[in-house]
PDB file with one MODEL, atoms N, CA, C and O in Angstrom:
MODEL        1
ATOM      1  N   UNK A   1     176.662 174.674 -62.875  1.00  0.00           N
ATOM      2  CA  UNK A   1     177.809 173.889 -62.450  1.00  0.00           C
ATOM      3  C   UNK A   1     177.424 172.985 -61.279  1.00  0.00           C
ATOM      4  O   UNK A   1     177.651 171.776 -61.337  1.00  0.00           O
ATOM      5  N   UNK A   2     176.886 173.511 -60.294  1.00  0.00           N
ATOM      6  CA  UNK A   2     175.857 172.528 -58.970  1.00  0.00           C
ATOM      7  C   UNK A   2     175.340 171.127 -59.751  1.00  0.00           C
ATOM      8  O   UNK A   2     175.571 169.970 -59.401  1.00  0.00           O
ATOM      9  N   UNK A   3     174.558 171.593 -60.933  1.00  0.00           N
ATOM     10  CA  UNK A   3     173.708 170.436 -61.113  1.00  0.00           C
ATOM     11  C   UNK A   3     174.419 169.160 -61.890  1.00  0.00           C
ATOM     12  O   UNK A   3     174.098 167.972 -61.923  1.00  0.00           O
ATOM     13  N   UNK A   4     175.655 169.973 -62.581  1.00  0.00           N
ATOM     14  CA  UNK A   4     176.673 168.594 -62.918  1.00  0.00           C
ATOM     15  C   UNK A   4     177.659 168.133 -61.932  1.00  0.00           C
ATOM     16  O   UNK A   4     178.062 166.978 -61.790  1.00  0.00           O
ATOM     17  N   UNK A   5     177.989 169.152 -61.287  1.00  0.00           N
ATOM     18  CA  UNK A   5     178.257 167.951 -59.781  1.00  0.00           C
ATOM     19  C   UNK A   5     177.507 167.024 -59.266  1.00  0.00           C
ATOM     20  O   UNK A   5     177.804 165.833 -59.167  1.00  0.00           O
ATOM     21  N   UNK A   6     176.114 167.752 -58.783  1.00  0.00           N
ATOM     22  CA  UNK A   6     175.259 167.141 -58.468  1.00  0.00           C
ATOM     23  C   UNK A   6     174.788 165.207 -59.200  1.00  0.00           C
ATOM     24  O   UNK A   6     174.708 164.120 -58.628  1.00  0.00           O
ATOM     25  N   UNK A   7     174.592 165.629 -60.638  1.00  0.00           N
ATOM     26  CA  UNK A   7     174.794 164.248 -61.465  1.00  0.00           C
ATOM     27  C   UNK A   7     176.017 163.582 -61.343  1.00  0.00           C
ATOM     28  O   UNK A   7     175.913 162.361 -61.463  1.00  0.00           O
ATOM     29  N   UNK A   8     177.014 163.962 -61.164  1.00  0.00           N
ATOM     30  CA  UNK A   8     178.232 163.243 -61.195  1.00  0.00           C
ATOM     31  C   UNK A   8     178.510 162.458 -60.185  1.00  0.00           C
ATOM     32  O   UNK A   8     179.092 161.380 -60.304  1.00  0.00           O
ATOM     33  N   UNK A   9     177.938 163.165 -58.654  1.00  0.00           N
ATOM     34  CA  UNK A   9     177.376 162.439 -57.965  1.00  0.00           C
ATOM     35  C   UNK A   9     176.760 161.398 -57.439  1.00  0.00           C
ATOM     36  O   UNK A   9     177.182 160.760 -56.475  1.00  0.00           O
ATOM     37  N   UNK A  10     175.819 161.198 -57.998  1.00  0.00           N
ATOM     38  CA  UNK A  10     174.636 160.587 -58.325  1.00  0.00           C
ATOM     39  C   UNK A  10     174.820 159.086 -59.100  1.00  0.00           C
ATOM     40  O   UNK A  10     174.337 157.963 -58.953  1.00  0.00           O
ATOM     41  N   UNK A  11     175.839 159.749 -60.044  1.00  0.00           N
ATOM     42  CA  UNK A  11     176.180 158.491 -61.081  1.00  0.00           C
ATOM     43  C   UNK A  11     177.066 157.439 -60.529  1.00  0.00           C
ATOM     44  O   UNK A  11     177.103 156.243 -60.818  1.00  0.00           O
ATOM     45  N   UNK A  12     178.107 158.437 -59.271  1.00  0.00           N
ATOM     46  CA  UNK A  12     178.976 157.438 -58.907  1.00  0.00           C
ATOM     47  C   UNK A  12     177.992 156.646 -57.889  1.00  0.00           C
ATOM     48  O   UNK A  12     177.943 155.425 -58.030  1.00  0.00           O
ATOM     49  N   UNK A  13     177.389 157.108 -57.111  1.00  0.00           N
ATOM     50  CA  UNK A  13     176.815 156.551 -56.005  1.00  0.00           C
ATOM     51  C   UNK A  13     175.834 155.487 -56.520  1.00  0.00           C
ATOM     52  O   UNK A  13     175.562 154.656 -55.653  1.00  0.00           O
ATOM     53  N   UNK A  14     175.381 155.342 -57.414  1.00  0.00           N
ATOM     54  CA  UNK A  14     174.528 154.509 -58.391  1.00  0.00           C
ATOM     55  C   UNK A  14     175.887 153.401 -59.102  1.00  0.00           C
ATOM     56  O   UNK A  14     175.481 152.240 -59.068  1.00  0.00           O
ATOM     57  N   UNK A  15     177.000 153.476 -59.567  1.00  0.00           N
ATOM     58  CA  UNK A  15     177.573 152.788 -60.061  1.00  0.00           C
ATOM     59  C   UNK A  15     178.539 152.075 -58.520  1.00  0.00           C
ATOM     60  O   UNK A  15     179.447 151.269 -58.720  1.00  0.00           O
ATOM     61  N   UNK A  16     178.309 152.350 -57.623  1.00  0.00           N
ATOM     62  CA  UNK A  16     179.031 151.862 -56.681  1.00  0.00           C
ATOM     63  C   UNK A  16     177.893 150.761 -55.751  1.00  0.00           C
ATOM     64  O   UNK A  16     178.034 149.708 -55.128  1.00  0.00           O
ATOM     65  N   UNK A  17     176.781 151.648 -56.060  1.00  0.00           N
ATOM     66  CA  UNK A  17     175.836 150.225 -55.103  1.00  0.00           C
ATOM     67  C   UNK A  17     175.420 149.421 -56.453  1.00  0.00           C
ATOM     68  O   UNK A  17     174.541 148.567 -56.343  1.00  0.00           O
ATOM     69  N   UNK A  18     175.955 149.633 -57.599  1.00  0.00           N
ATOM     70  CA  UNK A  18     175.570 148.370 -58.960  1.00  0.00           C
ATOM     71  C   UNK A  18     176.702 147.083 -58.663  1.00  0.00           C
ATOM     72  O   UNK A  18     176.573 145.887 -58.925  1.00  0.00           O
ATOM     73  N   UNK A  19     178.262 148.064 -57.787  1.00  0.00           N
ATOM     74  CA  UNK A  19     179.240 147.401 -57.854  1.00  0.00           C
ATOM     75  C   UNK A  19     179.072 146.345 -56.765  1.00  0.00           C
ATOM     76  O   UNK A  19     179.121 145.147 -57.045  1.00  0.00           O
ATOM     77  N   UNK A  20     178.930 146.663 -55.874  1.00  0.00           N
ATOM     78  CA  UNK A  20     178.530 146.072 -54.782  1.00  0.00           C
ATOM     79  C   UNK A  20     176.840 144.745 -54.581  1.00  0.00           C
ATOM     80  O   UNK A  20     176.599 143.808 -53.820  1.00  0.00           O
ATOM     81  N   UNK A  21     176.189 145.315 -55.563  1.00  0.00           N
ATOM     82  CA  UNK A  21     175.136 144.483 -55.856  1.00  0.00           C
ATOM     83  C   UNK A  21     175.901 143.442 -57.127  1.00  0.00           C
ATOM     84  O   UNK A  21     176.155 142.271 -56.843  1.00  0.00           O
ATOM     85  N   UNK A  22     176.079 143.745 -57.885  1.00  0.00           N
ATOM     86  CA  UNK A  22     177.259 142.555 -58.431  1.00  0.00           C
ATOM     87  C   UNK A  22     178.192 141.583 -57.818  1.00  0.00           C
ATOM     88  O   UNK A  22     178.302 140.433 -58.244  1.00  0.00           O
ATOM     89  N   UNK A  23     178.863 142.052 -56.813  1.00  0.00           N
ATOM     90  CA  UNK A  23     179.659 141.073 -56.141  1.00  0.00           C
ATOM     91  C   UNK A  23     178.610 139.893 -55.578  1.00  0.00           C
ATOM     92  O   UNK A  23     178.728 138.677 -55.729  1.00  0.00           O
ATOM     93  N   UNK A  24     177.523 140.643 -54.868  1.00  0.00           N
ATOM     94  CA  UNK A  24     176.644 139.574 -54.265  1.00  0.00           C
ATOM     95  C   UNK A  24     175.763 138.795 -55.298  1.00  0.00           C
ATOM     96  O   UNK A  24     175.444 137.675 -54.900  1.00  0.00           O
ATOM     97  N   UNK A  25     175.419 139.054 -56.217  1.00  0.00           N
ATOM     98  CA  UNK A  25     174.574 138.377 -56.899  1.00  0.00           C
ATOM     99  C   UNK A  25     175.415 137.891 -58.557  1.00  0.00           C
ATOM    100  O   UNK A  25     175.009 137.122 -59.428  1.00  0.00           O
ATOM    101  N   UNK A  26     176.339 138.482 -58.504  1.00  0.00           N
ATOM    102  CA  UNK A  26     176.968 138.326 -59.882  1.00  0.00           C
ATOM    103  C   UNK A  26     177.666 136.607 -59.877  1.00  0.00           C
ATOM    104  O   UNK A  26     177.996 136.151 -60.971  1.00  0.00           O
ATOM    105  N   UNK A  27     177.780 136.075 -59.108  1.00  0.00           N
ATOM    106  CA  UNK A  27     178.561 135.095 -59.125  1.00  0.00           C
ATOM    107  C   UNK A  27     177.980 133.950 -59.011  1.00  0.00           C
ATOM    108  O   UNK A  27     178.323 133.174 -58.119  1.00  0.00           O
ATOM    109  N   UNK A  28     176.635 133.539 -60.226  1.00  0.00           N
ATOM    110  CA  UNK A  28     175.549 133.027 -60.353  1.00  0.00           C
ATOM    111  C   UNK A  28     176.030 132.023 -61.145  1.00  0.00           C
ATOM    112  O   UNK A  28     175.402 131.885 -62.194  1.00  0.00           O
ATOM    113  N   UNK A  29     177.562 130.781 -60.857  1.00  0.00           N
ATOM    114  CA  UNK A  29     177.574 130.023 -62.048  1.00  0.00           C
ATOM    115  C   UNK A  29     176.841 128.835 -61.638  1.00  0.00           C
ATOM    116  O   UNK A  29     176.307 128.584 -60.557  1.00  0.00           O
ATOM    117  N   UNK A  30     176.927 128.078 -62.823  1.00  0.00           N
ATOM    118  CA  UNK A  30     175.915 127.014 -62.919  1.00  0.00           C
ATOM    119  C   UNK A  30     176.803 125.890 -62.450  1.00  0.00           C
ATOM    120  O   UNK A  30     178.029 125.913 -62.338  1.00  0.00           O
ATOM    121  N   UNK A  31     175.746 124.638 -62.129  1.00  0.00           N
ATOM    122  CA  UNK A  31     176.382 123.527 -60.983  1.00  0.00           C
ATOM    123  C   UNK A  31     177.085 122.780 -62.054  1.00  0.00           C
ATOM    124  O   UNK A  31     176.707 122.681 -63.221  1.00  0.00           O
ATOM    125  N   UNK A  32     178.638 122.031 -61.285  1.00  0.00           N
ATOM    126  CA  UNK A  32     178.685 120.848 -62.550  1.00  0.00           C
ATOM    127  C   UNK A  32     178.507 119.912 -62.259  1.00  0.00           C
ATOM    128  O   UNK A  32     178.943 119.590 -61.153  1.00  0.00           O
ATOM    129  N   UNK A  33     177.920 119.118 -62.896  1.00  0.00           N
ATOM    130  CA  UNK A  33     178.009 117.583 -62.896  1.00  0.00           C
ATOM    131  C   UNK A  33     178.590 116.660 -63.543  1.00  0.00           C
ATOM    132  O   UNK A  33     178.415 117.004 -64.712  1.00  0.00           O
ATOM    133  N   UNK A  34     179.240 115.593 -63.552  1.00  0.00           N
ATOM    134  CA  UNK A  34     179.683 114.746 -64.541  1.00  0.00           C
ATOM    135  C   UNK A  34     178.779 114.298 -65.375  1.00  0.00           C
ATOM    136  O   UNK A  34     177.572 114.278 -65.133  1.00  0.00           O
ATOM    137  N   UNK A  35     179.394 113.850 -66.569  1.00  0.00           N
ATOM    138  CA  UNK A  35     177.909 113.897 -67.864  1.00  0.00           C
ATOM    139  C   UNK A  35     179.176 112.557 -68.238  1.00  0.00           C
ATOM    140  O   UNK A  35     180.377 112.687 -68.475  1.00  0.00           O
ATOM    141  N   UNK A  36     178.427 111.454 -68.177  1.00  0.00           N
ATOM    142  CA  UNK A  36     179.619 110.220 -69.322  1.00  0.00           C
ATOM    143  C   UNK A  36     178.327 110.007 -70.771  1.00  0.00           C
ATOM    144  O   UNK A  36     177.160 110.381 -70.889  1.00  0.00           O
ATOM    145  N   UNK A  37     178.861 109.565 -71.285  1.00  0.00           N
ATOM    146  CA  UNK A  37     178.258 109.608 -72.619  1.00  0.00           C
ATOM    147  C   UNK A  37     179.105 108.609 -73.363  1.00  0.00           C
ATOM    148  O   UNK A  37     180.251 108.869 -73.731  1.00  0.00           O
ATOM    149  N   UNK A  38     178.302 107.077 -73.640  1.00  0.00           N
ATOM    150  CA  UNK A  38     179.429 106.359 -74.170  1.00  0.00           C
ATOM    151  C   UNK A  38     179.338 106.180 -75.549  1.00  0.00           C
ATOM    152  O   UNK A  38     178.309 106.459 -76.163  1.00  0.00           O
ATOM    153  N   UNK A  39     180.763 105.546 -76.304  1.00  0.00           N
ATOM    154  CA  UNK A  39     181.173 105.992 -77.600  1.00  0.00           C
ATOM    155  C   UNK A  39     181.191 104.568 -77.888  1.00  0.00           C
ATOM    156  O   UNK A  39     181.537 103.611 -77.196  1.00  0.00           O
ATOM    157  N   UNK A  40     180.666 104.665 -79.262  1.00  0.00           N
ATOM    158  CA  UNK A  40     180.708 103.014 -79.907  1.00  0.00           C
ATOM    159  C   UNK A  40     181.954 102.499 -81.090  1.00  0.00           C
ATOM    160  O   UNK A  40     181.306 102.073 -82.047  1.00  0.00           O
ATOM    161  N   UNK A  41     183.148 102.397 -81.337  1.00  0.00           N
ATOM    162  CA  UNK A  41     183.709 102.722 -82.190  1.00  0.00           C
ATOM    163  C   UNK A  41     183.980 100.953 -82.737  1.00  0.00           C
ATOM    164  O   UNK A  41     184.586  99.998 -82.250  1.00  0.00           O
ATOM    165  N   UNK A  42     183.227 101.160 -83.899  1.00  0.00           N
ATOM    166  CA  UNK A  42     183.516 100.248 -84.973  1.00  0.00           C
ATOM    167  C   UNK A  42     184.965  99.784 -85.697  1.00  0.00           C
ATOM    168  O   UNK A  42     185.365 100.535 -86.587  1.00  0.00           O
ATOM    169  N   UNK A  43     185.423  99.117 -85.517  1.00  0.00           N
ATOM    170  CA  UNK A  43     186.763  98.491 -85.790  1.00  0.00           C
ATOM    171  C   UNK A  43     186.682  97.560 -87.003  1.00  0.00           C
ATOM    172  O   UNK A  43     186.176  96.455 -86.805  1.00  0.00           O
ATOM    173  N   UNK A  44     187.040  97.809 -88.018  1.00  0.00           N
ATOM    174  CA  UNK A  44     186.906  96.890 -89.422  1.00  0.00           C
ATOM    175  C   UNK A  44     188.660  96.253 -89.151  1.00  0.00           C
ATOM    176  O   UNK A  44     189.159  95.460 -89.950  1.00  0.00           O
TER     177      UNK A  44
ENDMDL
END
């Protein structure tokens, strides 16, 4: 019974510095830039 406390432990303390290492590094979006791209539209 010790040693599944023990893991249960373990798991939170591991999923809490994943949580915390996520906040800092998780929020990796990419830059925007404006993109124009011009359109040729043929008129009959």
């Amino acid at each position: 019974m010790r040693y599944i406390f023990r893991l249960v432990l373990v798991l939170l303390l591991l999923a809490a510095i994943a949580v915390v290492a996520y906040a800092y590094i998780g929020d990796l979006t990419a830059q925007r830039s404006p993109v124009e791209t011009p359109v040729v539209l043929e008129v009959n």
